[in-house]
C-alpha positions in Angstrom: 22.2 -14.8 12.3 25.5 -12.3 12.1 24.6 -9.4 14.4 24.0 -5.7 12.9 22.2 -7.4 9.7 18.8 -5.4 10.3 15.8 -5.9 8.1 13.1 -4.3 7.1 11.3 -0.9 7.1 13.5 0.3 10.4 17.0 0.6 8.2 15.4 3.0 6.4 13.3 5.3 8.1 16.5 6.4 10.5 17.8 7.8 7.2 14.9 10.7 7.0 15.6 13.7 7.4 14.8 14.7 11.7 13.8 11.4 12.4 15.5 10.8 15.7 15.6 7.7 18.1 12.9 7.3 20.4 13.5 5.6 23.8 10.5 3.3 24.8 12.0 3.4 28.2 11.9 7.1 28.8 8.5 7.7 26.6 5.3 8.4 28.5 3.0 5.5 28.4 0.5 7.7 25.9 3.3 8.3 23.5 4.2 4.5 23.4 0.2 3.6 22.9 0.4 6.1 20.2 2.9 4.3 18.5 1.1 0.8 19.3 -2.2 2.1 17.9 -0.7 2.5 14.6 1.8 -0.2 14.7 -0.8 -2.8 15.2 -3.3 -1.1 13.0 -0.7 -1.8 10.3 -0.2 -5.7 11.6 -3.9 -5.7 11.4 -4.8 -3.9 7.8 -2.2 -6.0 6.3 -3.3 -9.3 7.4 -6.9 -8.5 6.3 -5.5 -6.9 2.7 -3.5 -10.3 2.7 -6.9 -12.1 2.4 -7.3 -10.5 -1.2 -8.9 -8.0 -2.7 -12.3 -6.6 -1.8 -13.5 -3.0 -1.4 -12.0 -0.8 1.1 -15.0 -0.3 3.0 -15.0 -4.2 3.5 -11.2 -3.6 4.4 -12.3 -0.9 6.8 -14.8 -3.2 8.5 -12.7 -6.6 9.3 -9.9 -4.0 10.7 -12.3 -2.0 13.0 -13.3 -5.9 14.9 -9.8 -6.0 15.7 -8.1 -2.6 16.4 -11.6 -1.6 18.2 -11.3 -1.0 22.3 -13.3 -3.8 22.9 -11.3 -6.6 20.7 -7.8 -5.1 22.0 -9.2 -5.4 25.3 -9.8 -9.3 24.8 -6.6 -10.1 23.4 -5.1 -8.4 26.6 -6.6 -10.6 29.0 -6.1 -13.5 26.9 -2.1 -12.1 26.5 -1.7 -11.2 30.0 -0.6 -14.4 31.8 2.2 -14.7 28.6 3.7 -11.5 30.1 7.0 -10.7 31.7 7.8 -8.4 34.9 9.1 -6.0 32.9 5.6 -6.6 29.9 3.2 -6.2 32.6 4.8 -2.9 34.5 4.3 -1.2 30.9 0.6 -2.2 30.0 -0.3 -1.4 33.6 1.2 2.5 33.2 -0.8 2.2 29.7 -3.5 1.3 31.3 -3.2 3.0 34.4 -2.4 6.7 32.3 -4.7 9.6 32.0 -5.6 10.2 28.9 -7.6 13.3 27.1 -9.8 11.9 25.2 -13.0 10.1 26.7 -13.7 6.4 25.3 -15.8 6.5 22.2 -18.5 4.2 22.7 -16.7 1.5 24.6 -16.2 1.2 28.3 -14.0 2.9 30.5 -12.8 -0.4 31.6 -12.1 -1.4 27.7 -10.5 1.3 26.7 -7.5 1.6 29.4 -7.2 -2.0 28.9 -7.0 -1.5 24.9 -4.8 1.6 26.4 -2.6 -0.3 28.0 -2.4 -3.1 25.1 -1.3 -0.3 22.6 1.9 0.9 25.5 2.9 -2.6 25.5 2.9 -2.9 21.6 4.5 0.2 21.0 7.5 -0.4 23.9 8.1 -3.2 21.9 8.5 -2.2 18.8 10.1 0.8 19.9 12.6 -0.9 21.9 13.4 -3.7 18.7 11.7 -6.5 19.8 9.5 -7.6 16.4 9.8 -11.2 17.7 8.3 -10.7 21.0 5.7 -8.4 19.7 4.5 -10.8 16.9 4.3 -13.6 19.4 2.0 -11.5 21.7 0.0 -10.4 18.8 -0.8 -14.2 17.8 -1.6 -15.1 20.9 -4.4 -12.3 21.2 -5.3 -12.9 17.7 -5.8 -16.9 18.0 -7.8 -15.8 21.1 -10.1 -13.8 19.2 -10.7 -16.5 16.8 -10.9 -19.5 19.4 -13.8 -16.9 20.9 -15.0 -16.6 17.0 -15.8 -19.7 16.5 -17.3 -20.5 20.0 -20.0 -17.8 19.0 -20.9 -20.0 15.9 -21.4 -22.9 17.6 
């Protein structure tokens, strides 16, 4: 592929007005699982809209089992050994940071795990690397469906 083609959303969003660069590298960890929270809430609602049509509230409901503490936290252990050096140093400050609010009815251990999952998520889409990121995110998803169907059985 010829270098400095770029696709997608990213092109275009530099061009609005005051929208600036961010560096994943200098962000704190809560401001990259900011980003991750809604980057992968946007991976998730538009594989479940891809499914077809149904009534938002179903929408809502097939989202929530996967950008919930609880699932993020799975797909972090499963995603964990596919990690780099440099992966793993920014899901642990994810996980590891302070944040404000409590855990909303998930466990403390869940949520700085789902914590940390959202940092690593957000570093890398923040520092370009769609590729990476997608890969990690099928790996937790296939998780969550290998653990799926070992419940129905």
């Amino acid at each position: 592929m010829e270098k400095g083609v770029e696709f997608g959303l990213e092109k275009y969003i530099g061009n609005i007005p005051g929208m600036n660069p961010v560096d994943p590298k200098a962000s704190s960890p809560l401001v990259l699982a900011y980003i991750g929270d809604c980057v992968f809430d946007l991976i998730i609602k538009l594989m479940v809209t891809g499914k077809g049509n149904r009534q938002v509230h179903k929408l809502h409901e097939e989202t929530s089992r996967y950008v919930q503490a609880s699932a993020q936290s799975y797909m972090m252990r499963t995603m964990q050994e596919h990690l780099t050096a440099e992966e793993h140093a920014v899901y642990r400050r994810g996980r590891n940071a302070r944040s404000v609010s409590p855990a909303k009815n998930q466990s403390i251990t869940d949520y700085r795990r789902a914590t940390g999952f959202e940092a690593l998520i957000g570093y890398l889409y923040l520092s370009g690397n769609y590729e990476r990121l997608t890969e990690l995110v099928t790996i937790g998803l296939k998780s969550m469906e290998e653990r799926d169907n070992e419940e129905d059985e």
